[in-house]
PASEBA-1860 file (N, C-alpha, C; in nm, 3 decimals):
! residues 185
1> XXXXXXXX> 0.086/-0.119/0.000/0.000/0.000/0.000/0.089/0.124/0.000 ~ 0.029/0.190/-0.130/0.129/0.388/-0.099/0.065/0.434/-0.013 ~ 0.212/0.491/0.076/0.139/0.598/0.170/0.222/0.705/0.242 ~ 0.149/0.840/0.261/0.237/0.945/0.278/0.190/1.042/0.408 ~ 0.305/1.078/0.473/0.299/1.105/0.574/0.253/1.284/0.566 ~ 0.165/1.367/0.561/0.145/1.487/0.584/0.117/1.581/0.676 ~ 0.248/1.698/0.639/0.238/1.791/0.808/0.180/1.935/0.772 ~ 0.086/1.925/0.799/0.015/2.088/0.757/0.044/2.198/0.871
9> XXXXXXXX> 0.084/2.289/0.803/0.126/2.472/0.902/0.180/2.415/1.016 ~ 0.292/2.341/1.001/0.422/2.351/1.161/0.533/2.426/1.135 ~ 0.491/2.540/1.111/0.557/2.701/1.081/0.613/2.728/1.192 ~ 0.694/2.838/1.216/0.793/2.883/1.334/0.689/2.985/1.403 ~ 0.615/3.125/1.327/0.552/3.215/1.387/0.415/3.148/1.428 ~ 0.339/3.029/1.368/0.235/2.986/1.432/0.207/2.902/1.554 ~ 0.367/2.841/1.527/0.346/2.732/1.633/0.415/2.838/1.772 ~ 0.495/2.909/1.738/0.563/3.006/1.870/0.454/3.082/1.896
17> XXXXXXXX> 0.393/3.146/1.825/0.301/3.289/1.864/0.345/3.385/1.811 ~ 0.295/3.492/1.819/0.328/3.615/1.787/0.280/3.745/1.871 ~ 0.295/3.817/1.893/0.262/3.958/1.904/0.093/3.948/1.925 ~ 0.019/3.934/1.816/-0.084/3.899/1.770/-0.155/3.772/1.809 ~ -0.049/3.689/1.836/-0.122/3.538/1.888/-0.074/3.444/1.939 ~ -0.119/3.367/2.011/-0.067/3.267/2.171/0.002/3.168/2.061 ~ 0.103/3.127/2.112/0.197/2.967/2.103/0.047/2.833/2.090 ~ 0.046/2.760/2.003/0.007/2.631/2.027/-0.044/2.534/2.148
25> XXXXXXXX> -0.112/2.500/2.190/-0.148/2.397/2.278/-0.042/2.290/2.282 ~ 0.037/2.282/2.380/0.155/2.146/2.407/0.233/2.180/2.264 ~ 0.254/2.282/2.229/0.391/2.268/2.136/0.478/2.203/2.161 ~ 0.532/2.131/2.233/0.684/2.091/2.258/0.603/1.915/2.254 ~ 0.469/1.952/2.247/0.460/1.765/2.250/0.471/1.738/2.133 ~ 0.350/1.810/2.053/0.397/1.808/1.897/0.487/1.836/1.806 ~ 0.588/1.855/1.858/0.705/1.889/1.767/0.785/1.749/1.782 ~ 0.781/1.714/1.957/0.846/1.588/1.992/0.757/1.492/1.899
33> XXXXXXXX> 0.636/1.469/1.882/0.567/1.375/1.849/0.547/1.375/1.665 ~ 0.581/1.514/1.604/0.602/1.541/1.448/0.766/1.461/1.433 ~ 0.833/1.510/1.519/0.933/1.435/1.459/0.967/1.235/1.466 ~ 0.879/1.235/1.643/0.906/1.092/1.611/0.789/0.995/1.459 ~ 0.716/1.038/1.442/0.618/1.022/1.323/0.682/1.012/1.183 ~ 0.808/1.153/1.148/0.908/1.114/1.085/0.985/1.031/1.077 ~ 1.058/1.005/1.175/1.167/0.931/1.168/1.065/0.740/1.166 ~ 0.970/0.735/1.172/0.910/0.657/1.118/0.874/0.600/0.969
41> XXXXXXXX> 0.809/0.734/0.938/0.801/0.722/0.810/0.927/0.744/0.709 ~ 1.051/0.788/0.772/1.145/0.734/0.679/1.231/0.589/0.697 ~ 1.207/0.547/0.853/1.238/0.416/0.859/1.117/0.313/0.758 ~ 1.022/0.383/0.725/0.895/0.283/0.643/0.931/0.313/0.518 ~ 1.007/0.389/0.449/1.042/0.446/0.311/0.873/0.540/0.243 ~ 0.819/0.593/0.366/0.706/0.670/0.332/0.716/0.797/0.317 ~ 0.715/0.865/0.176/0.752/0.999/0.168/0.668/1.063/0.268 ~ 0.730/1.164/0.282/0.662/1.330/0.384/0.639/1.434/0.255
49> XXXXXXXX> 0.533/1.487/0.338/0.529/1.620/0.227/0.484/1.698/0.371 ~ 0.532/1.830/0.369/0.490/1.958/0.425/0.424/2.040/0.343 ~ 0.291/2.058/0.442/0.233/2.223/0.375/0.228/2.348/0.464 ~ 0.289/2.474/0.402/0.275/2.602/0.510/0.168/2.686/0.379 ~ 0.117/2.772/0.546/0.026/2.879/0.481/0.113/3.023/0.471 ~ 0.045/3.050/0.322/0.098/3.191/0.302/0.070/3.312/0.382 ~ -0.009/3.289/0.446/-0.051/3.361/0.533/0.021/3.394/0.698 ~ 0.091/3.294/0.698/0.203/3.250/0.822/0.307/3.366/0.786
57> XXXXXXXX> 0.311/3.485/0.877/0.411/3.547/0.859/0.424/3.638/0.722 ~ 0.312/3.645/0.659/0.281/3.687/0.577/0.363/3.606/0.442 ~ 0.385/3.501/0.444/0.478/3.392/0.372/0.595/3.414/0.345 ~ 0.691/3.484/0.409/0.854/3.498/0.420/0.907/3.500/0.558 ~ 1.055/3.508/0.573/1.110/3.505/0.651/1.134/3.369/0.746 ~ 1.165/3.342/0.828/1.187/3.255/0.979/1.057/3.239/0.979 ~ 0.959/3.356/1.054/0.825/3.305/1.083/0.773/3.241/1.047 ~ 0.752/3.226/0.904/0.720/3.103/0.773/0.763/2.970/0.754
65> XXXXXXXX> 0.876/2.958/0.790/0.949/2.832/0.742/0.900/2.721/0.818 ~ 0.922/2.623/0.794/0.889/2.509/0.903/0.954/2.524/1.027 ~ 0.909/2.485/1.148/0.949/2.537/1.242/1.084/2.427/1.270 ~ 1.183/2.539/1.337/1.320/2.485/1.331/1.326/2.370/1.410 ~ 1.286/2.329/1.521/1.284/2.177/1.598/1.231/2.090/1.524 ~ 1.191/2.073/1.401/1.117/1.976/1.363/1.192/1.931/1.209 ~ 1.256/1.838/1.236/1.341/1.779/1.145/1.319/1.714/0.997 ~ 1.313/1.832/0.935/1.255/1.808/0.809/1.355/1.750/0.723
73> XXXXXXXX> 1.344/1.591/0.643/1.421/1.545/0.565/1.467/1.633/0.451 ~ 1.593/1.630/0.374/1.609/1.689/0.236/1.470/1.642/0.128 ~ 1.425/1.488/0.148/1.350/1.434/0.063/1.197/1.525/0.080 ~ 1.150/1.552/0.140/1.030/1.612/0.190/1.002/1.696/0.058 ~ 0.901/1.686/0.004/0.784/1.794/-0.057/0.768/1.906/0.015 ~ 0.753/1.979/-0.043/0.691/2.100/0.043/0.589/2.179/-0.073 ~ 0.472/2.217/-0.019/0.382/2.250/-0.065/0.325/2.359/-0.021 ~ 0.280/2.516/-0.093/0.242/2.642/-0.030/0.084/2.668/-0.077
81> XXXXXXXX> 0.010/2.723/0.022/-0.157/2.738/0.028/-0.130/2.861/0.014 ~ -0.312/2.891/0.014/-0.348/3.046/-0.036/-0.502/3.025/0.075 ~ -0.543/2.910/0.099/-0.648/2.832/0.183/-0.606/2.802/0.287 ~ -0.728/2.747/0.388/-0.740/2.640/0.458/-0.702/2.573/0.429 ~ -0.785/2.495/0.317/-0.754/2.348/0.263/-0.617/2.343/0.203 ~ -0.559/2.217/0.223/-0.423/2.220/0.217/-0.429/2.167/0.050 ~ -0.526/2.132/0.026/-0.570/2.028/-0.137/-0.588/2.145/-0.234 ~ -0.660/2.275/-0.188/-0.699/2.386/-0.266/-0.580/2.465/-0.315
89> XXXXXXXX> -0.593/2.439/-0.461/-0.475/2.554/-0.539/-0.326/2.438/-0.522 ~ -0.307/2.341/-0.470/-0.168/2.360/-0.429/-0.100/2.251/-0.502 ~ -0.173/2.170/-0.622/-0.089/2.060/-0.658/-0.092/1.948/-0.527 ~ -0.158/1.917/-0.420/-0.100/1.812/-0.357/-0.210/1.666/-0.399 ~ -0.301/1.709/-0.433/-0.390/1.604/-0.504/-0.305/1.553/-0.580 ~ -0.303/1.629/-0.703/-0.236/1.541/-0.821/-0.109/1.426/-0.780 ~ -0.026/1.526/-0.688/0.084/1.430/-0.647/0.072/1.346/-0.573 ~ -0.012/1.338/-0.453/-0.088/1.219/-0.382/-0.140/1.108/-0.521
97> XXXXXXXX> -0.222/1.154/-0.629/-0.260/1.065/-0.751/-0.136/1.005/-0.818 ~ -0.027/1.097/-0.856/0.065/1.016/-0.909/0.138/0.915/-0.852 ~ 0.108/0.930/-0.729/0.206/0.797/-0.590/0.133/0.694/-0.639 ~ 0.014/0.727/-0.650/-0.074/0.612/-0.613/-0.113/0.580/-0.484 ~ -0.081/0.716/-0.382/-0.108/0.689/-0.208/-0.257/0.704/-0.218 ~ -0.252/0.576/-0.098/-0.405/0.526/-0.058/-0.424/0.545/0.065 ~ -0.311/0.600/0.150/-0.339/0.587/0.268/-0.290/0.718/0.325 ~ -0.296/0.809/0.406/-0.254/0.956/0.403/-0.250/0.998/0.600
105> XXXXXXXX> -0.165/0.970/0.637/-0.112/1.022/0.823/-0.118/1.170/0.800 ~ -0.194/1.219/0.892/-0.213/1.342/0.899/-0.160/1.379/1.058 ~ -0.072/1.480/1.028/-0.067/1.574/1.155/-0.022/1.744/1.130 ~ -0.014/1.799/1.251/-0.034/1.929/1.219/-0.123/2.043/1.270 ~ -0.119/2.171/1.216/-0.157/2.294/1.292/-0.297/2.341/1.182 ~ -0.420/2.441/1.203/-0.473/2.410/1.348/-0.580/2.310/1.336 ~ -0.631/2.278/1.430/-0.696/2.141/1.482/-0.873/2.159/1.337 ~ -0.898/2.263/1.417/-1.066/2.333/1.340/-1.026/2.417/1.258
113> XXXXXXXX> -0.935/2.419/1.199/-0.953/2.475/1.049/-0.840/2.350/0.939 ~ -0.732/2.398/0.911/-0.629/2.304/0.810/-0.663/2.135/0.834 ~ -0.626/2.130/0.973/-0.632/1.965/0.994/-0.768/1.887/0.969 ~ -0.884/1.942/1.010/-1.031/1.930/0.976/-1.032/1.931/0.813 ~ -1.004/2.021/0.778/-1.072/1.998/0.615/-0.963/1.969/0.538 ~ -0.859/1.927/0.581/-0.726/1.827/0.501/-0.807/1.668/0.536 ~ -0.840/1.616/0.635/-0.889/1.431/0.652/-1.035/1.465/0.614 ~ -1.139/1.589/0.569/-1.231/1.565/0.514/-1.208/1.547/0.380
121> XXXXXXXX> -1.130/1.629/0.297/-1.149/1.625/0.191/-1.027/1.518/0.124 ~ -0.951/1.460/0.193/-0.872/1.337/0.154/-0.983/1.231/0.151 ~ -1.042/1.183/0.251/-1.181/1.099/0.211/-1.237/1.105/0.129 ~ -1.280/1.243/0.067/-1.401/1.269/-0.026/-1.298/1.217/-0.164 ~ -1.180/1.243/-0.146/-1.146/1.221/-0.262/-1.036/1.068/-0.256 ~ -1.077/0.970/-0.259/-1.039/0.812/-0.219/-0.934/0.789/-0.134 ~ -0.894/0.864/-0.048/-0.820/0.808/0.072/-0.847/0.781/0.175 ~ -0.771/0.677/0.297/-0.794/0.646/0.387/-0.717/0.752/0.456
129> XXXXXXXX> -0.749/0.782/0.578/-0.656/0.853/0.649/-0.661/0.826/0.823 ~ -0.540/0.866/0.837/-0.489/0.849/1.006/-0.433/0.974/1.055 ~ -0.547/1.033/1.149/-0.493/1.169/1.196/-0.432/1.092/1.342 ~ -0.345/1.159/1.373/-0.223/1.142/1.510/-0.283/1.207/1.546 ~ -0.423/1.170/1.634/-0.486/1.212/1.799/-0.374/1.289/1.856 ~ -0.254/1.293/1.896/-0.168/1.333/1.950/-0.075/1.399/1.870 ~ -0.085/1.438/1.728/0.000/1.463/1.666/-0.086/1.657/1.624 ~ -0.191/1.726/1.627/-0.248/1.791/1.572/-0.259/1.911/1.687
137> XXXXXXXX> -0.259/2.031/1.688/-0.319/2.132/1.775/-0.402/2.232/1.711 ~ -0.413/2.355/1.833/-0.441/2.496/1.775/-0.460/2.578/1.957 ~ -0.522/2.698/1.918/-0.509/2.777/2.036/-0.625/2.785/2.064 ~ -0.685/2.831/2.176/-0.793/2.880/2.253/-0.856/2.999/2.159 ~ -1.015/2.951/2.156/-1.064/3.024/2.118/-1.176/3.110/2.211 ~ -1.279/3.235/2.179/-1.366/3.292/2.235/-1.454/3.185/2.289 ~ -1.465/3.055/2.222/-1.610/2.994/2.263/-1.527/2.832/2.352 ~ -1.383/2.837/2.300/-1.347/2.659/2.333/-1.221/2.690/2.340
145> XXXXXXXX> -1.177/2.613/2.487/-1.006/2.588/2.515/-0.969/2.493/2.360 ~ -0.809/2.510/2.372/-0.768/2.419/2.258/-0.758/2.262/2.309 ~ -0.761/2.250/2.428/-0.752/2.087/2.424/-0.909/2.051/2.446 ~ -0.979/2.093/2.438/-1.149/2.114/2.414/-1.183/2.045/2.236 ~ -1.114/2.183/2.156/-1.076/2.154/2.052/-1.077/2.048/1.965 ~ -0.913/2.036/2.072/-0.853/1.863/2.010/-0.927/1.716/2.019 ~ -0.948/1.732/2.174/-1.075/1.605/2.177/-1.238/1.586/2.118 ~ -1.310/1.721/2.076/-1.377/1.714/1.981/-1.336/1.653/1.876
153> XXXXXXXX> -1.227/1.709/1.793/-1.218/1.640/1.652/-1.147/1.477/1.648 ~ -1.103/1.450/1.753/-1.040/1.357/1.776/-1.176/1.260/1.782 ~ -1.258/1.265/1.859/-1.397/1.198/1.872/-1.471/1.200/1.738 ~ -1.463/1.340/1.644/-1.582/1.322/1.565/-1.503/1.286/1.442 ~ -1.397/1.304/1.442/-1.304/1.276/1.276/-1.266/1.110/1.276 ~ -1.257/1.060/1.388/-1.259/0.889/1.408/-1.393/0.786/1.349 ~ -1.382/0.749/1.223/-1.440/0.726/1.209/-1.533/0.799/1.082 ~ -1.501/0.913/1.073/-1.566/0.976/0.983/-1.538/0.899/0.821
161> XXXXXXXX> -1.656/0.912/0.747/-1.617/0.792/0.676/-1.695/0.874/0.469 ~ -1.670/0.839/0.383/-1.738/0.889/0.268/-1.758/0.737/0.171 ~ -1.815/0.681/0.250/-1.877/0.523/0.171/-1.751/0.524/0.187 ~ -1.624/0.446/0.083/-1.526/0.379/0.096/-1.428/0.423/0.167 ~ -1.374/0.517/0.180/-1.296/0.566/0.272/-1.364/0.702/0.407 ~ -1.235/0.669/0.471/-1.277/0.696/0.610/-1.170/0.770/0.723 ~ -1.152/0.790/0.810/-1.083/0.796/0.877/-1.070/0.786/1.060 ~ -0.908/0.746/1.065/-0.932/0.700/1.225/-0.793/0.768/1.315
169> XXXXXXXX> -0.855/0.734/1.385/-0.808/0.868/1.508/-0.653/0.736/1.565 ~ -0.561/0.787/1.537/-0.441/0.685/1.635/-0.359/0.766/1.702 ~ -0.268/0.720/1.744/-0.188/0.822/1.860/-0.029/0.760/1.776 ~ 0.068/0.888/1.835/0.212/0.895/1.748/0.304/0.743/1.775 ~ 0.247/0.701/1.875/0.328/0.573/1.963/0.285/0.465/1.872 ~ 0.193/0.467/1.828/0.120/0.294/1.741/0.189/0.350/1.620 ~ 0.130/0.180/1.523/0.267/0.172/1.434/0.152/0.265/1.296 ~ 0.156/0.329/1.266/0.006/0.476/1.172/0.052/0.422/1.053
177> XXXXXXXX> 0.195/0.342/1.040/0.220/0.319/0.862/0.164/0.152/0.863 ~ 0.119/0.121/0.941/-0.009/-0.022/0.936/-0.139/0.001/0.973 ~ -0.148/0.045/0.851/-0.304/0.082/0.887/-0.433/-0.012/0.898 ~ -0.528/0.044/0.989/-0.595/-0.028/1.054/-0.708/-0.011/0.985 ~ -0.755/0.048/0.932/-0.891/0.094/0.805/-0.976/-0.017/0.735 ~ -0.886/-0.142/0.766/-0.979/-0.273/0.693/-1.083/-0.357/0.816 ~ -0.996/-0.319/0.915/-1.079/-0.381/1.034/-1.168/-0.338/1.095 ~ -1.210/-0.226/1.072/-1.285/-0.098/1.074/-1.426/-0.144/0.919
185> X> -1.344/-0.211/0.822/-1.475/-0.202/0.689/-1.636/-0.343/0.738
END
Protein backbone atom coordinates (compact mmCIF):
# COMPACT_ATOMS: atom_id res chain seq x y z
CA UNK A 1 0.00 0.00 0.00
CA UNK A 2 1.29 3.88 -0.99
CA UNK A 3 1.39 5.98 1.70
CA UNK A 4 2.37 9.45 2.78
CA UNK A 5 2.99 11.05 5.74
CA UNK A 6 1.45 14.87 5.84
CA UNK A 7 2.38 17.91 8.08
CA UNK A 8 0.15 20.88 7.57
CA UNK A 9 1.26 24.72 9.02
CA UNK A 10 4.22 23.51 11.61
CA UNK A 11 5.57 27.01 10.81
CA UNK A 12 7.93 28.83 13.34
CA UNK A 13 5.52 32.15 13.87
CA UNK A 14 2.35 29.86 14.32
CA UNK A 15 3.46 27.32 16.33
CA UNK A 16 5.63 30.06 18.70
CA UNK A 17 3.01 32.89 18.64
CA UNK A 18 3.28 36.15 17.87
CA UNK A 19 2.62 39.58 19.04
CA UNK A 20 -0.84 38.99 17.70
CA UNK A 21 -1.22 35.38 18.88
CA UNK A 22 -0.67 32.67 21.71
CA UNK A 23 1.97 29.67 21.03
CA UNK A 24 0.07 26.31 20.27
CA UNK A 25 -1.48 23.97 22.78
CA UNK A 26 1.55 21.46 24.07
CA UNK A 27 3.91 22.68 21.36
CA UNK A 28 6.84 20.91 22.58
CA UNK A 29 4.60 17.65 22.50
CA UNK A 30 3.97 18.08 18.97
CA UNK A 31 7.05 18.89 17.67
CA UNK A 32 8.46 15.88 19.92
CA UNK A 33 5.67 13.75 18.49
CA UNK A 34 6.02 15.41 14.48
CA UNK A 35 9.33 14.35 14.59
CA UNK A 36 9.06 10.92 16.11
CA UNK A 37 6.18 10.22 13.23
CA UNK A 38 9.08 11.14 10.85
CA UNK A 39 11.67 9.31 11.68
CA UNK A 40 9.10 6.57 11.18
CA UNK A 41 8.01 7.22 8.10
CA UNK A 42 11.45 7.34 6.79
CA UNK A 43 12.38 4.16 8.59
CA UNK A 44 8.95 2.83 6.43
CA UNK A 45 10.42 4.46 3.11
CA UNK A 46 7.06 6.70 3.32
CA UNK A 47 7.52 9.99 1.68
CA UNK A 48 6.62 13.30 3.84
CA UNK A 49 5.29 16.20 2.27
CA UNK A 50 4.90 19.58 4.25
CA UNK A 51 2.33 22.23 3.75
CA UNK A 52 2.75 26.02 5.10
CA UNK A 53 0.26 28.79 4.81
CA UNK A 54 0.98 31.91 3.02
CA UNK A 55 -0.51 33.61 5.33
CA UNK A 56 2.03 32.50 8.22
CA UNK A 57 4.11 35.47 8.59
CA UNK A 58 2.81 36.87 5.77
CA UNK A 59 4.78 33.92 3.72
CA UNK A 60 8.54 34.98 4.20
CA UNK A 61 11.10 35.05 6.51
CA UNK A 62 11.87 32.55 9.79
CA UNK A 63 8.25 33.05 10.83
CA UNK A 64 7.20 31.03 7.73
CA UNK A 65 9.49 28.32 7.42
CA UNK A 66 8.89 25.09 9.03
CA UNK A 67 9.49 25.37 12.42
CA UNK A 68 13.20 24.85 13.31
CA UNK A 69 12.84 21.77 15.98
CA UNK A 70 11.17 19.76 13.63
CA UNK A 71 13.41 17.79 11.45
CA UNK A 72 12.55 18.08 8.09
CA UNK A 73 14.21 15.45 5.65
CA UNK A 74 16.09 16.89 2.36
CA UNK A 75 13.50 14.34 0.63
CA UNK A 76 10.30 16.12 1.90
CA UNK A 77 7.84 17.94 -0.57
CA UNK A 78 6.91 21.00 0.43
CA UNK A 79 3.82 22.50 -0.65
CA UNK A 80 2.42 26.42 -0.30
CA UNK A 81 -1.57 27.38 0.28
CA UNK A 82 -3.48 30.46 -0.36
CA UNK A 83 -6.48 28.32 1.83
CA UNK A 84 -7.40 26.40 4.58
CA UNK A 85 -7.54 23.48 2.63
CA UNK A 86 -4.23 22.20 2.17
CA UNK A 87 -5.70 20.28 -1.37
CA UNK A 88 -6.99 23.86 -2.66
CA UNK A 89 -4.75 25.54 -5.39
CA UNK A 90 -1.68 23.60 -4.29
CA UNK A 91 -0.89 20.60 -6.58
CA UNK A 92 -1.00 18.12 -3.57
CA UNK A 93 -3.90 16.04 -5.04
CA UNK A 94 -2.36 15.41 -8.21
CA UNK A 95 0.84 14.30 -6.47
CA UNK A 96 -0.88 12.19 -3.82
CA UNK A 97 -2.60 10.65 -7.51
CA UNK A 98 0.65 10.16 -9.09
CA UNK A 99 2.06 7.97 -5.90
CA UNK A 100 -0.74 6.12 -6.13
CA UNK A 101 -1.08 6.89 -2.08
CA UNK A 102 -4.05 5.26 -0.58
CA UNK A 103 -3.39 5.87 2.68
CA UNK A 104 -2.54 9.56 4.03
CA UNK A 105 -1.12 10.22 8.23
CA UNK A 106 -2.13 13.42 8.99
CA UNK A 107 -0.67 15.74 11.55
CA UNK A 108 -0.34 19.29 12.19
CA UNK A 109 -1.57 22.94 12.92
CA UNK A 110 -4.73 24.10 13.48
CA UNK A 111 -6.96 21.41 14.82
CA UNK A 112 -10.66 23.33 13.40
CA UNK A 113 -9.53 24.75 10.49
CA UNK A 114 -6.29 23.04 8.10
CA UNK A 115 -6.32 19.65 9.94
CA UNK A 116 -10.31 19.30 9.76
CA UNK A 117 -10.72 19.98 6.15
CA UNK A 118 -7.26 18.27 5.01
CA UNK A 119 -8.89 14.31 6.52
CA UNK A 120 -12.31 15.65 5.14
CA UNK A 121 -11.49 16.25 1.91
CA UNK A 122 -8.72 13.37 1.54
CA UNK A 123 -11.81 10.99 2.11
CA UNK A 124 -14.01 12.69 -0.26
CA UNK A 125 -11.46 12.21 -2.62
CA UNK A 126 -10.39 8.12 -2.19
CA UNK A 127 -8.20 8.08 0.72
CA UNK A 128 -7.94 6.46 3.87
CA UNK A 129 -6.56 8.53 6.49
CA UNK A 130 -4.89 8.49 10.06
CA UNK A 131 -4.93 11.69 11.96
CA UNK A 132 -2.23 11.42 15.10
CA UNK A 133 -4.86 12.12 17.99
CA UNK A 134 -1.68 13.33 19.50
CA UNK A 135 0.00 14.63 16.66
CA UNK A 136 -2.48 17.91 15.72
CA UNK A 137 -3.19 21.32 17.75
CA UNK A 138 -4.41 24.96 17.75
CA UNK A 139 -5.09 27.77 20.36
CA UNK A 140 -7.93 28.80 22.53
CA UNK A 141 -10.64 30.24 21.18
CA UNK A 142 -13.66 32.92 22.35
CA UNK A 143 -16.10 29.94 22.63
CA UNK A 144 -13.47 26.59 23.33
CA UNK A 145 -10.06 25.88 25.15
CA UNK A 146 -7.68 24.19 22.58
CA UNK A 147 -7.52 20.87 24.24
CA UNK A 148 -11.49 21.14 24.14
CA UNK A 149 -10.76 21.54 20.52
CA UNK A 150 -8.53 18.63 20.10
CA UNK A 151 -10.75 16.05 21.77
CA UNK A 152 -13.77 17.14 19.81
CA UNK A 153 -12.18 16.40 16.52
CA UNK A 154 -10.40 13.57 17.76
CA UNK A 155 -13.97 11.98 18.72
CA UNK A 156 -15.82 13.22 15.65
CA UNK A 157 -13.04 12.76 12.76
CA UNK A 158 -12.59 8.89 14.08
CA UNK A 159 -14.40 7.26 12.09
CA UNK A 160 -15.66 9.76 9.83
CA UNK A 161 -16.17 7.92 6.76
CA UNK A 162 -17.38 8.89 2.68
CA UNK A 163 -18.77 5.23 1.71
CA UNK A 164 -15.26 3.79 0.96
CA UNK A 165 -12.96 5.66 2.72
CA UNK A 166 -12.77 6.96 6.10
CA UNK A 167 -10.83 7.96 8.77
CA UNK A 168 -9.32 7.00 12.25
CA UNK A 169 -8.08 8.68 15.08
CA UNK A 170 -4.41 6.85 16.35
CA UNK A 171 -1.88 8.22 18.60
CA UNK A 172 2.12 8.95 17.48
CA UNK A 173 3.28 5.73 19.63
CA UNK A 174 1.20 2.94 17.41
CA UNK A 175 2.67 1.72 14.34
CA UNK A 176 0.06 4.76 11.72
CA UNK A 177 2.20 3.19 8.62
CA UNK A 178 -0.09 -0.22 9.36
CA UNK A 179 -3.04 0.82 8.87
CA UNK A 180 -5.95 -0.28 10.54
CA UNK A 181 -8.91 0.94 8.05
CA UNK A 182 -9.79 -2.73 6.93
CA UNK A 183 -10.79 -3.81 10.34
CA UNK A 184 -12.85 -0.98 10.74
CA UNK A 185 -14.75 -2.02 6.89
Amino acid sequence: MNQLLLIIDAQQALMDGTAQESAVFNKEKLIKNINAVIEKARTSNVPIVFVRDLDVAEGRGNGFQIHNEINVPASAKIFDKVATNSFYGTGLLNDIQSQQIEHVVVMGCKTEHCIDSAVRTATINGLDVTLVGDGHTTTDTDVLRADQIINHHNLTLHGHYNVEHFSVVRNAKEDLFCPTHDSYR
